[in-house]
C-alpha positions as a Python dict, from the first residue, in 0.01 Angstrom:
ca = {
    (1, 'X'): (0, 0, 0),
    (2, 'X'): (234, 233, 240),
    (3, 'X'): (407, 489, -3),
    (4, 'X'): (742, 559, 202),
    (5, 'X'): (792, 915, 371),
    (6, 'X'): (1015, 1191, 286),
    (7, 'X'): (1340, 1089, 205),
    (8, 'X'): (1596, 1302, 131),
    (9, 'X'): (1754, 1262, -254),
    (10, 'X'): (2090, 1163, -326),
    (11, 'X'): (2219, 1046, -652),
    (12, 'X'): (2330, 673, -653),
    (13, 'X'): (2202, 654, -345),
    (14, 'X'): (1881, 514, -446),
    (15, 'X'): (1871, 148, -247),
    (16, 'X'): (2052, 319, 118),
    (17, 'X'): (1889, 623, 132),
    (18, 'X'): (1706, 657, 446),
    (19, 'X'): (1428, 886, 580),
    (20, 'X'): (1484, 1191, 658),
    (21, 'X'): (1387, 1317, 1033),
    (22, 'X'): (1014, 1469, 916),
    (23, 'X'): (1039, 1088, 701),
    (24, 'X'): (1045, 890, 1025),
    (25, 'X'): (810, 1111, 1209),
    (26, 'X'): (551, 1075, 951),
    (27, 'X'): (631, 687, 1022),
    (28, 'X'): (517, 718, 1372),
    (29, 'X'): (162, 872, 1227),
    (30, 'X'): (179, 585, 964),
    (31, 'X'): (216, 403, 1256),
    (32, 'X'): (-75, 510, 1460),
    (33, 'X'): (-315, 503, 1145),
    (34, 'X'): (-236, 117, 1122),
    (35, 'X'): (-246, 8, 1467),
    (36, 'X'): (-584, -64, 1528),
    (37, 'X'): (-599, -258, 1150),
    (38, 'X'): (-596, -621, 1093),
    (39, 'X'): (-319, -656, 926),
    (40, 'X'): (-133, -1024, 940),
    (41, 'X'): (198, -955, 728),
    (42, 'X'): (432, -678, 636),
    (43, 'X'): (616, -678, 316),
    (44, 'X'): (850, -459, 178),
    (45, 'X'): (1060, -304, -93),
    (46, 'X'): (1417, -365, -26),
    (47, 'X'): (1519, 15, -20),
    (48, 'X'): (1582, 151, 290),
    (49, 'X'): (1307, 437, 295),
    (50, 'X'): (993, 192, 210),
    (51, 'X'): (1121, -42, 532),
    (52, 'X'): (1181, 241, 755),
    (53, 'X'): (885, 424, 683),
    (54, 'X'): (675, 49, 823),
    (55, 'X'): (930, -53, 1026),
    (56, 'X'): (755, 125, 1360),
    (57, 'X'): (428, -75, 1214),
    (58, 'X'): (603, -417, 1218),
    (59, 'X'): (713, -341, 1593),
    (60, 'X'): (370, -269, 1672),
    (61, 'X'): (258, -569, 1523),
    (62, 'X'): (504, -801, 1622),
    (63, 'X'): (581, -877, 1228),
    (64, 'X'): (856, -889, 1068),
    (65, 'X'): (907, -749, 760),
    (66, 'X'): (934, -967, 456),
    (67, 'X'): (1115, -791, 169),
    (68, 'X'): (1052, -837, -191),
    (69, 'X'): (1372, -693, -446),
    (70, 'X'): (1085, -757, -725),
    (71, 'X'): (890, -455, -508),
    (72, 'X'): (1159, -169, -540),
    (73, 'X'): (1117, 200, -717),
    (74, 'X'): (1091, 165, -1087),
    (75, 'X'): (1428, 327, -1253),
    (76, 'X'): (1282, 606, -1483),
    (77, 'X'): (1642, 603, -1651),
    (78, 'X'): (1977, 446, -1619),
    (79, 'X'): (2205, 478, -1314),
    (80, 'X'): (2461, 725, -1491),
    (81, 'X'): (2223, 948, -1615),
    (82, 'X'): (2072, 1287, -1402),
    (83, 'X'): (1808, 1406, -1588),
    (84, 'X'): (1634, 1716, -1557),
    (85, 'X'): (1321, 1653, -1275),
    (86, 'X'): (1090, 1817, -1554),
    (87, 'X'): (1247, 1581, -1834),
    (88, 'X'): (1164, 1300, -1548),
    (89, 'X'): (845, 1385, -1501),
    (90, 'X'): (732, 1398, -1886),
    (91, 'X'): (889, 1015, -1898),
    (92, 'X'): (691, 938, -1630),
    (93, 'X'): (371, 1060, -1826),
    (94, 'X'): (446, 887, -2072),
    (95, 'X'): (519, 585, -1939),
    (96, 'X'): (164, 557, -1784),
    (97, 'X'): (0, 615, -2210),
    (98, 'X'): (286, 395, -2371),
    (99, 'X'): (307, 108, -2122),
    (100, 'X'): (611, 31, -2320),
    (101, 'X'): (818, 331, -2318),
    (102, 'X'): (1132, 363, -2098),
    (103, 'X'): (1392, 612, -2109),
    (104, 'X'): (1740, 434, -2174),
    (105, 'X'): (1825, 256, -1899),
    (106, 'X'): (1493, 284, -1802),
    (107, 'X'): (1216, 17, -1709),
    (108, 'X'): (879, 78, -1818),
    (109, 'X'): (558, 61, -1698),
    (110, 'X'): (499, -308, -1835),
    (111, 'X'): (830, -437, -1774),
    (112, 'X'): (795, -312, -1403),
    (113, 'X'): (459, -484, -1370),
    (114, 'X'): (584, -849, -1500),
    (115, 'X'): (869, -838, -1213),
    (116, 'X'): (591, -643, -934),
    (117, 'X'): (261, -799, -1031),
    (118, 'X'): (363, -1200, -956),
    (119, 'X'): (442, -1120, -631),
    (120, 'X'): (99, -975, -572),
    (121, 'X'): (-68, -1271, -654),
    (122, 'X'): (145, -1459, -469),
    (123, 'X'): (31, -1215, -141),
    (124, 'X'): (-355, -1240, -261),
    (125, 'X'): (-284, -1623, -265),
    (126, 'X'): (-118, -1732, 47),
    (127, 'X'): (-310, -1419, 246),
    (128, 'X'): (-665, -1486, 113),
    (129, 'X'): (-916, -1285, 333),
    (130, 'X'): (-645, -1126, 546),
    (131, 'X'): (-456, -809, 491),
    (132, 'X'): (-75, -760, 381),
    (133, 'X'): (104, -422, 438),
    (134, 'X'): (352, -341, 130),
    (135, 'X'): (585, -77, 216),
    (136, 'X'): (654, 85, -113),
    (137, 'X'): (711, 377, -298),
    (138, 'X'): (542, 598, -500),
    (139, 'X'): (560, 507, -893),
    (140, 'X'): (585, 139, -833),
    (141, 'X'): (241, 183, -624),
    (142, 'X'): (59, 358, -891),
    (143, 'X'): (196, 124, -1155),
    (144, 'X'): (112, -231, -943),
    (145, 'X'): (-279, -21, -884),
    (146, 'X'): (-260, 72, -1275),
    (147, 'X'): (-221, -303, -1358),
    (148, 'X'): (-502, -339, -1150),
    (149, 'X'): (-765, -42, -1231),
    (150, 'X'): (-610, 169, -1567),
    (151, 'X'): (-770, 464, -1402),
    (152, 'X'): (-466, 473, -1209),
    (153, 'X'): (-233, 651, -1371),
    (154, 'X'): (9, 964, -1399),
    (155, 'X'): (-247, 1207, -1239),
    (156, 'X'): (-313, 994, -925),
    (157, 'X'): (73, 947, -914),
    (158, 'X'): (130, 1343, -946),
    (159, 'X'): (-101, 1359, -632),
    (160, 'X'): (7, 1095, -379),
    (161, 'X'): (192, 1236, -76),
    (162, 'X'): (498, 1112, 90),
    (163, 'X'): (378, 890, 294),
    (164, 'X'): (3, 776, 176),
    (165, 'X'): (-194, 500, 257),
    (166, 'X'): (-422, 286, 25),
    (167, 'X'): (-596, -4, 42),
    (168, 'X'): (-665, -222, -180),
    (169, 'X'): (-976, -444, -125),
    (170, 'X'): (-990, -798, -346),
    (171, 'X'): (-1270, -1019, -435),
    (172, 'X'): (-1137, -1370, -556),
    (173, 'X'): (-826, -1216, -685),
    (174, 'X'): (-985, -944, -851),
    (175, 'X'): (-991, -555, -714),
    (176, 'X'): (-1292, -491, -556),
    (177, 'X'): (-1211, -115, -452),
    (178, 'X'): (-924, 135, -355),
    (179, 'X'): (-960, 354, -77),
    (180, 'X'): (-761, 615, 97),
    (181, 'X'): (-649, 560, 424),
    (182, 'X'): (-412, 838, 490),
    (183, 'X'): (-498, 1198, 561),
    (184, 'X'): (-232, 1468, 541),
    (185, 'X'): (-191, 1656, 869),
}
């Protein structure tokens, strides 16, 4: 799992936005931290950050990026609405002990699992013993590693970074182990 780099926001901008310049330099470092990995496909989120931020990987690779619309950023609330980022956050929270609350317009954490979670096993499938990149972002990560491990929650999401690294190690389709593959510089 490759949580996408800084990204500057912009409301109703949430599919185009793009890295910002820090964004794709952190890209390059995501970069170099995969490079000498195994890895035998790249998928993606269809918004423009989560490709950007492994889109250096994939030329390094010589992959090309698959992308996945079931993949993208979990909408805490609907388009039309700008809610306060600490009224966000507390939805977010709560999201991760009610797997079924949303805010209105809103998806929540189950909902977002039932579109994110069959293309997983599709990946585990067809990539058995080999290892898939996801370019991703950060809620949707934590949520598809909730489904997962429940330990994974609102407290590991509160302390990813933008970009971070984890992989996710699977035994016959079930989670073996998580570890951390990115290091802030």
């Amino acid at each position: 799992m490759i949580r996408h780099a800084e990204s500057p926001f912009v409301f109703g901008e949430e599919r185009s936005r793009g890295l910002s310049e820090e964004g794709f330099e952190a890209a390059k470092k995501v970069a170099d931290r995969l490079e000498s990995e195994p890895i035998h496909s790249i998928v993606s989120s269809n918004y423009v950050r989560a490709k950007q931020t492994v889109q250096r990987l994939a030329e390094r690779k010589n992959l090309p990026i698959v992308e996945y619309e079931e993949l993208r950023e979990r909408p805490i609330k609907g388009l039309d609405y700008q809610a306060p980022w600490e009224e966000l956050l507390a939805a977010i929270e709560k999201s991760f002990e009610d797997p079924d609350f949303a805010l209105e317009g809103g998806e929540s954490t189950r909902q977002a699992q039932e579109r994110a979670i069959p293309v997983v096993r599709t990946l585990l499938k067809e990539y058995e013993g080999k290892s898939v990149a996801i370019g991703t972002h950060g809620n949707i990560m934590t949520i598809m590693m909730n489904y997962f491990d429940p330990s994974y929650g609102f407290e590991f999401w509160n302390r990813t970074s933008k970009p971070d690294i984890y992989r996710m190690t699977f035994v016959d389709g079930r989670l073996d182990k998580i570890d951390r593959l990115w290091e802030e510089v």
